[in-house]
C-alpha positions in Angstrom: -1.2 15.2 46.5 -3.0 17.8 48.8 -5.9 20.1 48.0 -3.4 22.9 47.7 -1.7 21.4 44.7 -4.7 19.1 43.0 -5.2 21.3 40.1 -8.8 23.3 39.6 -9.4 22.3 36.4 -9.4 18.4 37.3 -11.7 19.3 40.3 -15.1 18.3 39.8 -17.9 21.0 40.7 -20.9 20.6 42.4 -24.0 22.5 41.8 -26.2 22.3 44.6 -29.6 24.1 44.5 -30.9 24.9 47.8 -35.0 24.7 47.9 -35.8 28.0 50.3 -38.8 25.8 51.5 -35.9 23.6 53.1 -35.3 26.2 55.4 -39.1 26.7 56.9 -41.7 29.1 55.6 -40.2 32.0 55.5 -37.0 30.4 54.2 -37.0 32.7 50.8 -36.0 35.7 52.8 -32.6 33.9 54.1 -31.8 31.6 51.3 -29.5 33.4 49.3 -27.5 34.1 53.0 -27.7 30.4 54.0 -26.2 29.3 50.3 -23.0 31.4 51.0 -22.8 29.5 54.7 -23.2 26.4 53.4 -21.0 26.6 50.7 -18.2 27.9 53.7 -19.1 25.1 55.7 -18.5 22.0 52.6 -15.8 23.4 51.0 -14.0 23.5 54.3 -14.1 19.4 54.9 -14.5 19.1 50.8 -12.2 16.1 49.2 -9.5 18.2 47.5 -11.4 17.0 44.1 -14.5 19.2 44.8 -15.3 22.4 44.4 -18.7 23.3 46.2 -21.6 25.7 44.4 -24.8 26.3 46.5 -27.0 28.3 45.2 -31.0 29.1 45.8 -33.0 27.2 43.7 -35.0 29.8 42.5 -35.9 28.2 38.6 -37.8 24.4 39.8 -37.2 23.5 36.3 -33.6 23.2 37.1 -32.6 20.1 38.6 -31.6 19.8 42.0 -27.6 18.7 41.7 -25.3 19.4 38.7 -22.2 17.9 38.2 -19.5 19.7 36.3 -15.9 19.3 35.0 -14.1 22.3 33.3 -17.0 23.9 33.3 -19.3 21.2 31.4 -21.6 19.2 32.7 -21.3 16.0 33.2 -24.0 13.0 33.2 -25.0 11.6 36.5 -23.0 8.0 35.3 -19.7 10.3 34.5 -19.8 12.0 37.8 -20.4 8.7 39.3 -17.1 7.6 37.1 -14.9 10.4 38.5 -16.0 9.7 42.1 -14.9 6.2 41.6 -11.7 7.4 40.8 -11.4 8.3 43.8 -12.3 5.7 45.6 -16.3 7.2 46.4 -19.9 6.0 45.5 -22.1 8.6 44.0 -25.2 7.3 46.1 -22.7 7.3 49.4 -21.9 11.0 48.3 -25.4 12.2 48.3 -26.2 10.7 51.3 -23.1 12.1 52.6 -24.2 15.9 51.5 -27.5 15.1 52.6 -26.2 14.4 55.9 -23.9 17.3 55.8 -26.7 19.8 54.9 -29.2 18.8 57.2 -26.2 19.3 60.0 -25.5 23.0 58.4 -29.3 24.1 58.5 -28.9 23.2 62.3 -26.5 24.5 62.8 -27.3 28.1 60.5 -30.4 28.0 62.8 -28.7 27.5 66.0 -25.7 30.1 65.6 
């Protein structure tokens, strides 16, 4: 199965909240621009069972990563379920997005 046939509604979203203090001082005036790049940039080399959502994190009362299937949200254990499926550790995947992001800011930056 490729990424062009793994049907949406079995891929699992992820919300991703981007802090604008992430991106330096003044990052609140580029946020919203950096979110859209970012989101380019993951869903390019995404699994074909993720869908990507960054978004500023303008509301700190919102948690940092959401995890949703079918448009509910799922527990941090069930997203760590449907990962396994797949053969992937949810700790290995945030270290992986992590990774990823911190690569993207340098590369927003350096463009």
């Amino acid at each position: 199965m490729t990424a062009d046939n793994f049907p949406e509604n079995k891929k699992m979203t992820v919300l991703f909240r981007m802090e604008p203090g992430s991106l330096g001082p003044d990052g609140a005036q580029y946020v919203a621009e950096f979110c859209e790049f970012a989101q380019v940039q993951l869903q390019a080399c995404a699994e074909m069972y993720i869908r990507w959502a960054i978004v500023p994190r303008l509301d700190k009362s919102l948690v940092e990563m959401e995890f949703q299937l079918s448009s509910k949200k799922l527990t941090t254990a069930k997203a760590g379920q449907y990962l396994a499926v797949f053969g992937e550790n949810l700790d290995h995947f945030e270290e992986q997005l992590e990774n990823n992001l911190e690569a993207i800011i340098n590369q927003y930056f350096g463009r």
